[in-house]
C-alpha angles and dihedrals in degrees: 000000000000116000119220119287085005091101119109088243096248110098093107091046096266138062123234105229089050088057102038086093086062100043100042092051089044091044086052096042098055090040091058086044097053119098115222103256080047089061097045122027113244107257078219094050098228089135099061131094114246088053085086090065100053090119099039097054090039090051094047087041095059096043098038129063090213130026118195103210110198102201123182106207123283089025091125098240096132107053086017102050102053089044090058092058094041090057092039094059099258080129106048128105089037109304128138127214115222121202106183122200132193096247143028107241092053088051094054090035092050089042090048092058100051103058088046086058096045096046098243125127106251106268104032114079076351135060152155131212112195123168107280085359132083134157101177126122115222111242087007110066110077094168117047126185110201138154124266093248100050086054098052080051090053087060087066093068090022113031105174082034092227090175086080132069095184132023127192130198108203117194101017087163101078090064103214117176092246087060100047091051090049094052097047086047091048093046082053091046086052094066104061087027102057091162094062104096112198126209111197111184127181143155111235103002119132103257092198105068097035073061099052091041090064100034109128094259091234086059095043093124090055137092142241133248107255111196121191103159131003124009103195134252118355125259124189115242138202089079098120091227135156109276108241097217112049097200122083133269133235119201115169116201127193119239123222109249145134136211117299118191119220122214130180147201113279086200122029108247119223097212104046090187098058087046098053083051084047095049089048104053082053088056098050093041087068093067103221136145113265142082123263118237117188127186116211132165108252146349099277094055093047091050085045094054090045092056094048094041082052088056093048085047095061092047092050090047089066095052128084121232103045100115085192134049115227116238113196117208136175129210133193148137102271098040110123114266087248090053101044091055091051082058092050100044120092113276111259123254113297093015138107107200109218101208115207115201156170114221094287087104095049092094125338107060127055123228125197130220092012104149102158132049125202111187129185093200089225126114127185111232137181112234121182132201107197086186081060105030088221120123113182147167124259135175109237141173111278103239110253089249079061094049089046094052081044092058098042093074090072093064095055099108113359132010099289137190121230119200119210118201093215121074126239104263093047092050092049094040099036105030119092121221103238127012114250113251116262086235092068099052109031138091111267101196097105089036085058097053095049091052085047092052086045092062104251100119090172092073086166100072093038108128118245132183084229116007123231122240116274094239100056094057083048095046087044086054094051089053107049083044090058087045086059092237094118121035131203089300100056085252130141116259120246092212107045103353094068102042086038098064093047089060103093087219133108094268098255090062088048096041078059089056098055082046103056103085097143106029093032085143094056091033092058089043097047084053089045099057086033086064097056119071122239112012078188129065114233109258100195099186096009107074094127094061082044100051093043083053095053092049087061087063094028115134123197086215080062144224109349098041080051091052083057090052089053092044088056101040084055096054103049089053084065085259083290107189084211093053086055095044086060094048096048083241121146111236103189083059096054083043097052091041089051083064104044093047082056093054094045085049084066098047091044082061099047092053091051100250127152116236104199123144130247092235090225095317095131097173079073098060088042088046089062088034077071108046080065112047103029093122088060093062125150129177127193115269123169135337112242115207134184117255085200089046124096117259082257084069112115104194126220113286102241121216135184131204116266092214119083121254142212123294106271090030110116098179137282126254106256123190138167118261113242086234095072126090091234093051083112097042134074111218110179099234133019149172127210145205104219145352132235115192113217123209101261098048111274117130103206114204114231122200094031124193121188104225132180111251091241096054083073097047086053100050094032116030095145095066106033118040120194116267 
């Protein structure tokens, strides 16, 4: 295999430092034609496009309950839009204005900007909510950034969410289920709230049926008002006044970009991530002005790319001729607030910052200086299967309006190049032309909760943008019910249903929680690490020390008991970062999960749980594991060996599913994920937190806990019998 930077140049069809001579004269042209406020973005705000527009979207916003906002990237419409109403008076007399986005980090980043802009301390006139996360001052925020599914948990306590006066839905395109549902609950706020106006904004998404979607139904054959210049006389808004035209309003706004050249592969590559660290140290080689964006599929790929660009780094840094030092960074949804904005924030003096990053920068934050794009064409997607009961991850092709939105964040500031690892004819042949939503191929169970908690008991005739399959609601009901949070009416439980849906948790973790009547303090902890993502740091190269450091915490009851061994262990070294370095553990995890187990620890008060400890009885702790994740059951079957493979060969360990399955099933191949403690063990029945489907078929269970077979048939005997 090529090692970074060894390769001829001419994977993409041209070498760089042929074609150094071009970039550089065309670098230098376009920097001598920018205009100042075109080199560096206005902190007001004035230079954007969407500026231009100020009295447009505040007339349509004031005469229509709903504006579609159709955005290109780099128009301005998430920090502009909701400054806009704030100065208008959308906010006064109280009011708040809300402006929800698909992930956290692009809440808090996005937050984090406009006060900056507006020369206000975060938190004060603005704030972000975030799950297990919140800077907002009470009687003080008016404009609040927050995620769409903290705002779907403010309707429990608010339903008609009077606190807000607007309410605007950014990047409506990528479809997440958290957005869909939003949408269909606001739709249903907005009739017996006729003075909410709603702004949904997005980059690519069809205009037409969001239109038709919130059409008046007695107007549902009519047509909406389409702007594309001037709107008439001004009206001043912010008087909370009926809108006098009841359909919905389209307003298209340009975004600010210039050309981006696509190149591809000339030969397909078989490890994507060693050629996007290939194709940067190219790029770097070059020597040109202009930060460096790479998409890549998940968190441990991007750590894993930062540590061999770092590597490359050092190497470079020795060398003369190299007029900027490379800065690796990586970005992704669960990177602490004070990280991510490192990662936001323009690359020092001498440097060119190299960002790599999930999806998260496809469309929501903004980063500045990016001239070159390296995507892998891979996403990683939850797809779920309710005949089986099994949701996993799987790597997919990004859909070509993705890899378009990728590639515009090279043309943010200058003409850029993007570099797709993928060659021409696979793109054209492999990549779909939109991305499923999220609603179509997920699991349903927590949205259905939620919906129950909410008040709309006939889940089925709820409207959707896009509605779900039949047999995952089903398959959602069947398993509240076995969680005992419905009963034989469809009604919340009073016992586990209602508490259940205040805990802001997927409901097995919950369902752990209400179980946890004697081990409530390892059983907030186990659900608090269980809500950050990777307790471990990524060891590309260095799986032997790893493993060797996870067999020093490793439990025989599993995962979960070994997350509490780590907890402990980390505890009691003063939750010392070097400690963790040295154990390959991840300490911005264990820090984030120290404050979300402190938050738990108060809803676990107000629901009137105790919160006492096992004192070491871990088949307590198991023994509520499993009243939780009994659906996911799976007992040793068989061992498959290689007929090709040696007589030292051991097999896989083979494991079915306890729970019955549909007619014509005849079972799925389970395995243990190498990442578990108990990868190398063969407990005779488990539970697990979570499945990954592997390419040739396997599903490999993931937080794993070893469990005695009658412990199913006790919590759930409803569901498994004795045999």
């Amino acid at each position: 295999m090529l090692r970074p930077g060894s390769k001829d140049g001419t994977a993409f069809g041209f070498r760089f430092d042929q074609k150094r001579s071009e970039l550089s004269e065309r670098a230098d042209d376009v920097n001598s034609l920018l205009p100042p406020s075109r080199q560096a973005p206005s902190r007001s705000g004035d230079t954007l496009p969407v500026a231009s527009y100020r009295h447009q979207i505040l007339y349509l916003v004031e005469h229509h309950p709903t504006l579609i906002l159709l955005g290109e990237t780099g128009s301005g419409k998430t920090t502009q839009v909701p400054q806009y109403l704030l100065e208008a008076g959308w906010a006064a007399r109280g009011y708040m204005i809300a402006c929800t986005q698909p992930r956290r980090a692009a809440a808090a980043s996005v937050a984090a900007r406009v006060a900056e802009e507006l020369g206000s301390t975060l938190g004060n006139d603005v704030g972000y909510s975030v799950r297990f996360d919140s800077c907002e001052t009470k009687g003080a925020t008016r404009l609040k950034y927050l995620t769409d599914g903290v705002l779907i948990r403010e309707m429990m306590e608010d339903p008609l969410l009077t606190k807000y006066s607007v309410i605007m839905v950014d990047e409506a395109h990528e479809r997440s289920l958290a957005t869909d549902m939003l949408l269909g609950l606001l739709k249903k706020v907005q009739g017996r709230r006729p003075d909410l106006r709603l702004v949904i904004s997005s980059a690519t998404l069809q205009a037409e049926v969001l239109s038709s979607f919130f059409m008046p139904n007695a107007q549902k054959n009519g047509q909406a008002n389409i702007h594309k210049g001037s709107v008439g006389p001004h009206v001043q808004p912010g008087c909370l006044g009926l809108p006098s035209n009841q359909n919905p309003a389209i307003l298209s706004i340009e975004g600010r970009t210039y050309p981006v050249e696509i190149h591809y592969l000339t030969e397909p590559t078989s490890d994507y991530l060693q050629a996007a660290v290939t194709t940067v140290v190219d790029i770097h080689k070059a020597d040109l002005p202009g930060d460096v964006l790479v998409f890549l599929t998940g968190q441990e790929e991007c750590v894993g790319a930062v540590k061999l660009l770092d590597i490359e780094a050092e190497k470079l840094s020795r060398s003369s001729g190299y007029g900027l030092k490379m800065l690796p960074l990586p970005l992704y949804a669960g990177l602490p607030v004070q990280e991510q904005r490192m990662a936001l924030a323009p690359a020092p003096r001498g440097h060119r910052k190299v960002t790599l990053s999930t999806n998260i920068a496809e469309t929501s934050l903004t980063l500045e200086g990016v001239v070159y794009v390296v995507d892998c064409c891979f996403v990683k997607q939850r797809c779920y299967n309710p005949l089986l009961g099994l949701e996993s991850l799987l790597i997919a092709p990004t859909s070509k309006a993705s890899a378009t939105q990728r590639a515009g964040r090279a043309g943010r500031v200058r003409p850029g190049m993007c570099f797709r690892l993928t060659t021409r004819e696979a793109f054209e042949r492999e990549q779909p032309v939109v991305t499923v939503p999220e609603m179509q191929r997920s699991d349903l169970t927590a949205m259905v909760l939620q919906l129950k908690a909410l008040g709309i008991d006939n889940i089925m005739r709820f409207e959707w943008l896009a509605p779900p399959p039949a047999e995952t609601m089903v398959r959602a009901l069947e398993n509240l019910h076995a969680l005992g949070v419905l009963d034989d009416d469809a009604k919340l439980t009073k016992q586990v249903g209602l508490p259940l849906a205040e805990l802001p948790l997927e409901p097995q973790l919950g369902r752990i929680l209400l179980a946890s009547s004697s081990c409530g303090e390892e059983a907030v902890t186990v659900a608090a690490l269980k809500c950050v993502p990777h307790l471990w740091t990524a060891s590309r190269g260095a799986h032997k020390a790893q493993d060797e450091a996870r067999f020093k915490f490793a439990a025989a009851e599993g995962d979960l008991i070994t997350s509490l061994n780590v907890w402990r262990a980390w505890l009691e070294r003063g939750k010392d970062p070097k400690w963790c370095y040295r154990h390959f553990l991840n300490h911005s995890s264990l820090l984030k999960a120290s404050e979300i187990q402190q938050q738990l620890v108060g809803y676990m008060k107000r629901i009137g749980l105790p919160l006492t400890s096992c004192s070491g009885d871990m088949d307590v702790v198991r023994k509520a594991i499993v009243q939780g994740m009994f659906v996911n059951a799976a007992c040793f079957d068989r061992v498959d060996y290689n007929p090709l493979s040696s007589d030292s060969d051991p097999g896989i360990n083979v494991y079915r599913l306890v729970r019955p399955l549909p007619l014509g099933h005849h079972g799925v191949r389970l395995r243990i994920h190498n990442s578990s403690v108990l990868f190398r063990s063969r407990p005779p029945c488990v539970v697990f937190a979570s499945v990954q489907q592997t390419d040739d078929g396997w599903f490999e269970m993931q937080g794993v806990t070893a469990v005695l077979p009658e412990w199913l048939t006790e919590v759930a005997p409803h569901m498994y019998g004795r045999k």
